[in-house]
PAZAPA-4460 file (N, C-alpha, C; in steps of 0.05 Angstrom, whole numbers, plus 32768, in hexadecimal, padded with zeros to 4 digits):
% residues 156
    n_x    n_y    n_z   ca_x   ca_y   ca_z    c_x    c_y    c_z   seq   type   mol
   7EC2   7CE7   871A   7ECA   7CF1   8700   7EB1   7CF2   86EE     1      X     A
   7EB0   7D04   86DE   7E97   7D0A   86D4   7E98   7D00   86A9     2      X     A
   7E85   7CF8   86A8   7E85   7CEA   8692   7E96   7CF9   8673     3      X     A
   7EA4   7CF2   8668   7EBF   7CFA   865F   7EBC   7D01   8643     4      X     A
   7EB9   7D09   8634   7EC6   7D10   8618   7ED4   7CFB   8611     5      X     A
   7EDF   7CF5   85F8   7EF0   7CF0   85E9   7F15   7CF8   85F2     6      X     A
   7F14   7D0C   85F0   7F29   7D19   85F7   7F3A   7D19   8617     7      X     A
   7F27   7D27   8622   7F1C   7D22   8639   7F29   7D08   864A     8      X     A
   7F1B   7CEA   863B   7F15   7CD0   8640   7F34   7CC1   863F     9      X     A
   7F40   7CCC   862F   7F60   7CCE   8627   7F6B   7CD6   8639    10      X     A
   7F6F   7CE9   8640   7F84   7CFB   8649   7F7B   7CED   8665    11      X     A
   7F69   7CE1   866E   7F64   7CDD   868B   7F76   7CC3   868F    12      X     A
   7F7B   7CBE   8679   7F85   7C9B   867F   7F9E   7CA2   867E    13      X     A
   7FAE   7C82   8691   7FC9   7C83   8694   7FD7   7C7F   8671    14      X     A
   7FF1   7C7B   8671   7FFB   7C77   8664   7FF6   7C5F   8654    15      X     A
   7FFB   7C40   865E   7FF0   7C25   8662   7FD9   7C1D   866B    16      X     A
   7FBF   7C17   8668   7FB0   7C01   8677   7F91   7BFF   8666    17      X     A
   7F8F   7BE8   8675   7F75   7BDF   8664   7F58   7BEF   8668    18      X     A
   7F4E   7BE7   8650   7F3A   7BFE   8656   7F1F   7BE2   8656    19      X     A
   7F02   7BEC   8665   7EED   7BDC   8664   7ED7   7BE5   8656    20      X     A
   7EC9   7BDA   8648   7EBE   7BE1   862D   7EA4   7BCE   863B    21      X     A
   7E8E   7BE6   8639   7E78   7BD7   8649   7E5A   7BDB   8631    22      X     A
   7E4F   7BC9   8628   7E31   7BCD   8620   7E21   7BBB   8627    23      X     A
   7E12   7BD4   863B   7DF7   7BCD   864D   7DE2   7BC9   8634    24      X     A
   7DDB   7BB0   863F   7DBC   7BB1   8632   7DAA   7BA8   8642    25      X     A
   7D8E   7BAA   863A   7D76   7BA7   864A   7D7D   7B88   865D    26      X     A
   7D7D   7B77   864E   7D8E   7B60   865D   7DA1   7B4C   865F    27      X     A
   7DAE   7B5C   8658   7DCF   7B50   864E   7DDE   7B6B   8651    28      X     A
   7DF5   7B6B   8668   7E0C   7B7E   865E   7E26   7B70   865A    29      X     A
   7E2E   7B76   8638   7E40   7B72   862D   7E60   7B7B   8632    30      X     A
   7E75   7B6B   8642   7E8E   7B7F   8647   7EA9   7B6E   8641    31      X     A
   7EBB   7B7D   8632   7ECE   7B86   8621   7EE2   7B85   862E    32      X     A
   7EF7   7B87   8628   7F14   7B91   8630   7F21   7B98   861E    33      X     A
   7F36   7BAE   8620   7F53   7BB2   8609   7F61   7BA1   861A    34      X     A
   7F7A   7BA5   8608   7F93   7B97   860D   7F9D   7BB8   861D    35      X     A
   7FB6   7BAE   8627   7FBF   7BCA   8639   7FCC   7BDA   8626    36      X     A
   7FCE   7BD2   860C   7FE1   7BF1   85FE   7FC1   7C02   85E9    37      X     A
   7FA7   7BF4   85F5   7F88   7BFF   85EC   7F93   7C02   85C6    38      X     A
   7F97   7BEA   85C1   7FA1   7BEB   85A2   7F82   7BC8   859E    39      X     A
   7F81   7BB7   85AC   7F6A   7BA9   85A6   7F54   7B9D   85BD    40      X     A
   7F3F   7BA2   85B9   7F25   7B9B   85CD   7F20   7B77   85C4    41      X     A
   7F1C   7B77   85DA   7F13   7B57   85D4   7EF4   7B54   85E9    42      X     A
   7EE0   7B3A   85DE   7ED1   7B3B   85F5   7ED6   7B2B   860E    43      X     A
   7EC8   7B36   861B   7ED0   7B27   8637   7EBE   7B15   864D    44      X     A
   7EA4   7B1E   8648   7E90   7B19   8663   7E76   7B23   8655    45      X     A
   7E5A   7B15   865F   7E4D   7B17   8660   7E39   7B1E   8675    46      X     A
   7E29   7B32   8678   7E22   7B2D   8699   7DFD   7B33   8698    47      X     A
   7DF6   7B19   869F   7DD5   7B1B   869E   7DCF   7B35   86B6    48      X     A
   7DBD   7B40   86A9   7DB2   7B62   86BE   7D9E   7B4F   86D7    49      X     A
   7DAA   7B60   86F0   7D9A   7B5F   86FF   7D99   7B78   870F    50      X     A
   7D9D   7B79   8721   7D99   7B99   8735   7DB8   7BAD   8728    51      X     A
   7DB0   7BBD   8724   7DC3   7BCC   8723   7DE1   7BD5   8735    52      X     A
   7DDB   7BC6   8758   7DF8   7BC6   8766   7E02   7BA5   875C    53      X     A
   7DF9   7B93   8751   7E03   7B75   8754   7E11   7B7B   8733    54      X     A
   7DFF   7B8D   871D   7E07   7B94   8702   7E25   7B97   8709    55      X     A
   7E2A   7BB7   8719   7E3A   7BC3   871A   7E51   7BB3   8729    56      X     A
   7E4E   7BA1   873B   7E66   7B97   8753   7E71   7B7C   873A    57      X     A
   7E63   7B6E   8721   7E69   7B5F   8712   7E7D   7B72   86FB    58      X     A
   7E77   7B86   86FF   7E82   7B93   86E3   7EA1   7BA4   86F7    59      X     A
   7E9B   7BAF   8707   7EB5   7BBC   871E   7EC6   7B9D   871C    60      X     A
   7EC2   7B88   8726   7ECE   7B70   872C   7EE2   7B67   870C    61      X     A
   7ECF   7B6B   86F6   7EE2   7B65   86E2   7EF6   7B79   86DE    62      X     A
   7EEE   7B9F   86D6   7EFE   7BB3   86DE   7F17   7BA9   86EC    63      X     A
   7F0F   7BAC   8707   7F29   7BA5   871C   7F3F   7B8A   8713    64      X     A
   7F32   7B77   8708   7F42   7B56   8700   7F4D   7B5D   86EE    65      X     A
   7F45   7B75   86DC   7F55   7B74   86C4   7F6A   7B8C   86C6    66      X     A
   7F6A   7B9B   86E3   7F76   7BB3   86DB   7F7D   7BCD   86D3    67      X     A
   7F59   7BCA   86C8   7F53   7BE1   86B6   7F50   7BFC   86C5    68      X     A
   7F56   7C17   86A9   7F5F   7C2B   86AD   7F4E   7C3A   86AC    69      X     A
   7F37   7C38   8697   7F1A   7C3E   868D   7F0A   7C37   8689    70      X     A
   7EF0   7C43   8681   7ED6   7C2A   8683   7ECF   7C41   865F    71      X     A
   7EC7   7C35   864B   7EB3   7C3B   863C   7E93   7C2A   8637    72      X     A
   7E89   7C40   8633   7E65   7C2C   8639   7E5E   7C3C   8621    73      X     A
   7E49   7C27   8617   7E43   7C26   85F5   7E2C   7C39   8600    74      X     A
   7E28   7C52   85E9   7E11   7C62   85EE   7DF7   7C5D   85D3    75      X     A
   7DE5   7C54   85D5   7DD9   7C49   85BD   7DC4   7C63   85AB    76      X     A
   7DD6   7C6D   85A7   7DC1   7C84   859E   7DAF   7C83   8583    77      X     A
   7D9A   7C8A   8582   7D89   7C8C   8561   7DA2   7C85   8553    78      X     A
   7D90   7C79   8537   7DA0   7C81   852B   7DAA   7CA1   8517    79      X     A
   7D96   7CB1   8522   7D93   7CCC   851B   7DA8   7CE3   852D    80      X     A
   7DB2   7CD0   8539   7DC9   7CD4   8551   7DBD   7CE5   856E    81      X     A
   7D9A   7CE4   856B   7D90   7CF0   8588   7D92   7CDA   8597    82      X     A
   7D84   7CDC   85B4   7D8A   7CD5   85C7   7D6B   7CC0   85CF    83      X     A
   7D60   7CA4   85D5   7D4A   7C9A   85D7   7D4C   7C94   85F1    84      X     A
   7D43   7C80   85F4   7D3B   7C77   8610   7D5B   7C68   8619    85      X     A
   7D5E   7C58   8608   7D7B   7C41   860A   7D8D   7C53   860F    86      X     A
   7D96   7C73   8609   7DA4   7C7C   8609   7DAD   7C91   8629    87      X     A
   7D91   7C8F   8633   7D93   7CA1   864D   7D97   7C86   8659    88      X     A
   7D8B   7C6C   8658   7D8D   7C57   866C   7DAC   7C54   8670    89      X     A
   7DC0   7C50   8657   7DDD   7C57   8655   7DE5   7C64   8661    90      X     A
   7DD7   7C7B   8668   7DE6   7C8D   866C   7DE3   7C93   868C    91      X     A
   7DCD   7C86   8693   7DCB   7C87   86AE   7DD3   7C6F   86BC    92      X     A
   7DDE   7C64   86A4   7DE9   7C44   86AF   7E0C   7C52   86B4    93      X     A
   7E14   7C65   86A8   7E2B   7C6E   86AD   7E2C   7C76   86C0    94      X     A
   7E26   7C86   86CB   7E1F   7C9A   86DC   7E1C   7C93   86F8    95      X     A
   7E06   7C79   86FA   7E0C   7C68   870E   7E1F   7C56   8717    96      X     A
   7E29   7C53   8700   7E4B   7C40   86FD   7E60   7C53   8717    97      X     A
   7E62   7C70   8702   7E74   7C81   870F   7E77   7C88   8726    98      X     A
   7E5A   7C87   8735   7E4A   7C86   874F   7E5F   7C72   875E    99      X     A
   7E67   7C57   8750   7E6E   7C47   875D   7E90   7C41   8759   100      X     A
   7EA0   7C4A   8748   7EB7   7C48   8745   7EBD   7C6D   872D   101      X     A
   7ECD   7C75   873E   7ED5   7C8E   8732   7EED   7C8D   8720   102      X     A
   7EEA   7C81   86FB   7EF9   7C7E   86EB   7EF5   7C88   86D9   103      X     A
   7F06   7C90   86C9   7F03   7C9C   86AE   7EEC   7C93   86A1   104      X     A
   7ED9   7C98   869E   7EC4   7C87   8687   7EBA   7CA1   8669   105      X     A
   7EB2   7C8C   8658   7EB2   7C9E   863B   7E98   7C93   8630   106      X     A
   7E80   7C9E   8634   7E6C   7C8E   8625   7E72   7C95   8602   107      X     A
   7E6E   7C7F   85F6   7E79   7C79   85D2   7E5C   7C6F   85CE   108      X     A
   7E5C   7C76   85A8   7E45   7C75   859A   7E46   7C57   8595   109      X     A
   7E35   7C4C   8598   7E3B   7C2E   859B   7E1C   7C1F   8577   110      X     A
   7E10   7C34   8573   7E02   7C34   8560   7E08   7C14   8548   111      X     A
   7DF3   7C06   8549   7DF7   7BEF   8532   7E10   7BDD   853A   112      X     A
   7E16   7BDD   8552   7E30   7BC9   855E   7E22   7BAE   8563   113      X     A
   7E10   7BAA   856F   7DFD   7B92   8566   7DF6   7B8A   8555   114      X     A
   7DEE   7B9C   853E   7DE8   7B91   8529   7DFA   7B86   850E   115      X     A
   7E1B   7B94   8517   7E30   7B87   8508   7E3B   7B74   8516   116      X     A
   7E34   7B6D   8530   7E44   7B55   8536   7E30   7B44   8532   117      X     A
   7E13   7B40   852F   7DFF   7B31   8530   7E05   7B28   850F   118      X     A
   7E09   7B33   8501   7E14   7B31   84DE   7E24   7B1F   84D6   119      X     A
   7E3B   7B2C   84E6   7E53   7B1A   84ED   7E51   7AFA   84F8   120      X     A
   7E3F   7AF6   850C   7E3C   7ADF   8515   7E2E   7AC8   8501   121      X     A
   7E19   7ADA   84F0   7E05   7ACC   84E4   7E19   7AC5   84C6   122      X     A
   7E24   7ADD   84BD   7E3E   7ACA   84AE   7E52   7AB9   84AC   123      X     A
   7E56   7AB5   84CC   7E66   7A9B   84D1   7E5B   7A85   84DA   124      X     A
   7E39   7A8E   84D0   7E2A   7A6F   84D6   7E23   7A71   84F7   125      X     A
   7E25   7A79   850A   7E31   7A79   8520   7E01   7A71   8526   126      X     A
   7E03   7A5B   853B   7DE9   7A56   8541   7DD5   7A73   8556   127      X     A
   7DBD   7A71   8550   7DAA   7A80   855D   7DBC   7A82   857F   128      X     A
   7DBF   7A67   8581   7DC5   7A66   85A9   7DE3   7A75   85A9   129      X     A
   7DEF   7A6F   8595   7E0D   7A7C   8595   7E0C   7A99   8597   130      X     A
   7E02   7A9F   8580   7DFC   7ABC   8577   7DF0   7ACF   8598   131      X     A
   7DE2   7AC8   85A8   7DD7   7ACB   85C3   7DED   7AD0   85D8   132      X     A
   7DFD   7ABD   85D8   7E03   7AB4   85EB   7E22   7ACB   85EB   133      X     A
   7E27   7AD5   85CA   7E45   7AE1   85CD   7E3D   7AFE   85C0   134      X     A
   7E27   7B01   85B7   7E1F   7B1D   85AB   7E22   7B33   85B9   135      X     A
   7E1C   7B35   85D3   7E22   7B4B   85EA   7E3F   7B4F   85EC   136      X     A
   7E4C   7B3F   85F3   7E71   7B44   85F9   7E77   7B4C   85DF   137      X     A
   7E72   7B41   85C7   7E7D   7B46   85AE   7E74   7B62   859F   138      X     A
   7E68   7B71   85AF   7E53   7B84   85A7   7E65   7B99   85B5   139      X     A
   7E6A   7B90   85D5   7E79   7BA3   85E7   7E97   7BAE   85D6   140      X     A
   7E9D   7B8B   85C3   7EB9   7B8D   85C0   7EC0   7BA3   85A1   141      X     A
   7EA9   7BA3   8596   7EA6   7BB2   857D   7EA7   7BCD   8581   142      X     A
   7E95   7BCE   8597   7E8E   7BF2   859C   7EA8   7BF8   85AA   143      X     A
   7EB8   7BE2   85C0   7ED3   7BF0   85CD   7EE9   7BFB   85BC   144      X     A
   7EEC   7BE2   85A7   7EFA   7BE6   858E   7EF5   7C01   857C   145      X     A
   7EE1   7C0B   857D   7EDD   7C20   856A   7EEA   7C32   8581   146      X     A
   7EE4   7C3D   8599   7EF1   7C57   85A2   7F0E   7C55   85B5   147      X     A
   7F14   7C3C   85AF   7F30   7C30   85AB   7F42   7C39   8594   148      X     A
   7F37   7C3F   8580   7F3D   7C39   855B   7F34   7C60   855B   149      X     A
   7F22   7C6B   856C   7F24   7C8A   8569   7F3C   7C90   857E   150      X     A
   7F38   7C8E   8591   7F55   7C8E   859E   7F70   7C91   8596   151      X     A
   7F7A   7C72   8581   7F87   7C78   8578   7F92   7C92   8563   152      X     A
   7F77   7C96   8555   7F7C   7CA8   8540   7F87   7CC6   8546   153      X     A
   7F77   7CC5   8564   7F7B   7CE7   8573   7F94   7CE5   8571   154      X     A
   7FA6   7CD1   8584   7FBF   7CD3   8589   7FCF   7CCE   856D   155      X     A
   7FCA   7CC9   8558   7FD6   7CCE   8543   7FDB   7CED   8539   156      X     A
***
């Protein structure tokens, strides 16, 4: 299945099921889950980077345990909305994903999702080691939530 639209990314999914909300970073990928009616993302997992089949068989393994119906992966673009280096790595991080499980996937603008949950943490006091240790999943869970929350709106 070839990387999806918006629209597209919708209509591919069943009626019910969870969707997986993934942001790769250089070394940390951050991953997410909805609930099955994709009304709330929560975080889920953390997964330190290593080769890209051990990345991928950690991230398929949660997919499969949870059921899920789709994968979205945070696309980090400028903020001028072009395309940098982080953004083809995304995108070839998708691409290789799909290589390996043929699911609906929707790369989403994932822009400043670190930097409002990093905000967030530092307003609840939350320590340097804390802030580390949950910023990736909680990053995944922000950016899933936003094209969760467009989702909804289409189907409105």
């Amino acid at each position: 299945m070839p990387l999806l639209d918006p629209t597209a990314f919708a209509a591919a999914l069943p009626e019910r099921g969870a969707i997986l909300g993934i942001d790769p970073g250089e070394k940390r990928i951050g991953v997410a889950v909805s609930d099955l009616t994709r009304l709330i993302a929560s975080s889920l997992d953390t997964i330190a980077r290593t080769k890209f089949a051990a990345d991928a068989d950690a991230i398929l393994k949660l997919y499969d345990g949870r059921g899920c119906a789709g994968i979205v992966v945070g696309l980090p673009l400028n903020m001028d909305g072009s395309s940098g280096p982080a953004a083809q790595s995304a995108r070839a991080f998708a691409r290789n994903l799909l290589a390996k499980r043929d699911a609906p996937l929707l790369l989403w603008d994932e822009r400043l999702s670190t930097a409002a949950v990093t905000r967030t943490l530092l307003e609840g006091d939350a320590s340097r080691r804390r802030r580390g240790e949950v910023v990736d999943k909680m990053a995944a869970a922000y950016m899933l939530q936003g094209a969760l929350d467009a989702m909804q709106e289409r189907r409105a």
